[in-house]
C-alpha positions as CSV (number, residue, x, y, z in Angstrom):
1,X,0.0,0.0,0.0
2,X,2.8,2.4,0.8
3,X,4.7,1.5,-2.5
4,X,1.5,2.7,-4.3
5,X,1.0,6.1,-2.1
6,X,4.0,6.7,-2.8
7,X,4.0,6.1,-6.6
8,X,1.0,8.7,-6.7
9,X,2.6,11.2,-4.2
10,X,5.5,11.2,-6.6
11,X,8.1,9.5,-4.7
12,X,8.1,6.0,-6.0
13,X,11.6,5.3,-4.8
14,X,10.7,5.9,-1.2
15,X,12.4,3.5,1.2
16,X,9.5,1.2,3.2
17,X,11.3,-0.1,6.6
18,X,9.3,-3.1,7.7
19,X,9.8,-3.1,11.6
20,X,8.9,-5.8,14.2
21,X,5.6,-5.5,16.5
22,X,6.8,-4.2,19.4
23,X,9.1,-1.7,17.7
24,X,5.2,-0.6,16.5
25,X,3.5,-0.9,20.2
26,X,6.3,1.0,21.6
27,X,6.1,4.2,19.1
28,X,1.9,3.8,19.5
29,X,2.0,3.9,23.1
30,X,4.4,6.9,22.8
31,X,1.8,8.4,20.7
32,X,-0.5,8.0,22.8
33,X,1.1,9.4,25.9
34,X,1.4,12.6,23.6
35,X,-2.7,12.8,22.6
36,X,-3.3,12.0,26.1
37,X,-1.2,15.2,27.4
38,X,-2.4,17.2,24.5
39,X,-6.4,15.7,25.9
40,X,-6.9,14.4,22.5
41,X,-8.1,11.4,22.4
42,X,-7.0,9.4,19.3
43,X,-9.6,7.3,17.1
44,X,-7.8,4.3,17.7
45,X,-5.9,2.8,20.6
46,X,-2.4,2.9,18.5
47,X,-1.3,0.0,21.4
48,X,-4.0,-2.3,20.7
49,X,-3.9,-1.9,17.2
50,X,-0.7,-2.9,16.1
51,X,-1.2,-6.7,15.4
52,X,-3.9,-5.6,12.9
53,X,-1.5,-3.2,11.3
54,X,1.3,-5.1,11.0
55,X,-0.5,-7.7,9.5
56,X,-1.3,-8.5,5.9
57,X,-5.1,-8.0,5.3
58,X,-7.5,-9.4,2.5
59,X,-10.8,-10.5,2.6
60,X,-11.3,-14.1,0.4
61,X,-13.2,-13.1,-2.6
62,X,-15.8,-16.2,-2.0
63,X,-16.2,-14.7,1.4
64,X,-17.2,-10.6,0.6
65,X,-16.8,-10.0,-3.2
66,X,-19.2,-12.8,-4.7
67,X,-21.8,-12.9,-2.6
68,X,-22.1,-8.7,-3.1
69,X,-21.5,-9.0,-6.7
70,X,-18.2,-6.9,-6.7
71,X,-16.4,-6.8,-10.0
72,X,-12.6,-7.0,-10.7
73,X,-11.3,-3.6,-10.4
74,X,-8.0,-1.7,-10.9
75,X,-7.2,-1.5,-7.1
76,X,-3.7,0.8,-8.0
77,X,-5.8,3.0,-10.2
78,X,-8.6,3.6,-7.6
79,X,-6.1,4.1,-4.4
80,X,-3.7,6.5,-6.9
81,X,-7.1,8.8,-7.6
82,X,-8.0,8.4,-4.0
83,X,-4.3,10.1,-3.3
84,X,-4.5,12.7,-5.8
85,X,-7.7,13.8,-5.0
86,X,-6.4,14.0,-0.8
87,X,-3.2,16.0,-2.7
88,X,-5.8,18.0,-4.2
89,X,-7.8,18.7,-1.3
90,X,-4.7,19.9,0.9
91,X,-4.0,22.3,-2.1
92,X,-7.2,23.6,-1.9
93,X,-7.7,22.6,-5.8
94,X,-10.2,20.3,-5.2
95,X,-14.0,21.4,-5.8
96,X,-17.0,20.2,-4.5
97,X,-16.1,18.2,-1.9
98,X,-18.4,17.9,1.5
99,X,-16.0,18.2,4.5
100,X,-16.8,16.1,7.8
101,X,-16.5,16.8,11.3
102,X,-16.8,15.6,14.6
103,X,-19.3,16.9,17.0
């Protein structure tokens, strides 16, 4: 996923480090500490997390896909327009778009 962000971001020869779990816990828990101290509370609990975001995650297509009917897509070409349209919309080039907040 990152080798495709940054493909569209225009930095395909971006270094990925692949680091173990608890390299992951420690920097989420760090994170944490810092929302906490800040009184933000983050969406999700960076600590807990990690196992699911280290981990490689697909849903079998006999599972989710065929019993909804979803068709074969270009995954790279719809992730690379969802990137340049976030570029976009941090340029403020972007029209039209409904923004969404928290209250």
């Amino acid at each position: 996923m990152l080798r495709i962000c940054h493909k569209y971001l225009g930095c395909p020869e971006k270094k990925n480090v692949t680091i173990p779990n608890w390299m992951d816990a420690i920097g989420g828990k760090k994170l944490k500490m810092e929302q906490q101290q800040k009184g933000i509370e983050g969406g999700l609990d960076r600590v807990k997390v990690t196992d699911l975001q280290c981990s490689n995650q697909f849903i079998d297509k006999s599972l989710g896909c065929v019993p909804l009917g979803v068709k074969e897509d270009d995954m790279e070409a719809a992730i690379g327009d969802s990137i340049r349209l976030c570029v976009d919309i941090l340029d403020g080039k972007a029209k039209n778009i409904v923004a969404m907040k928290g209250e």
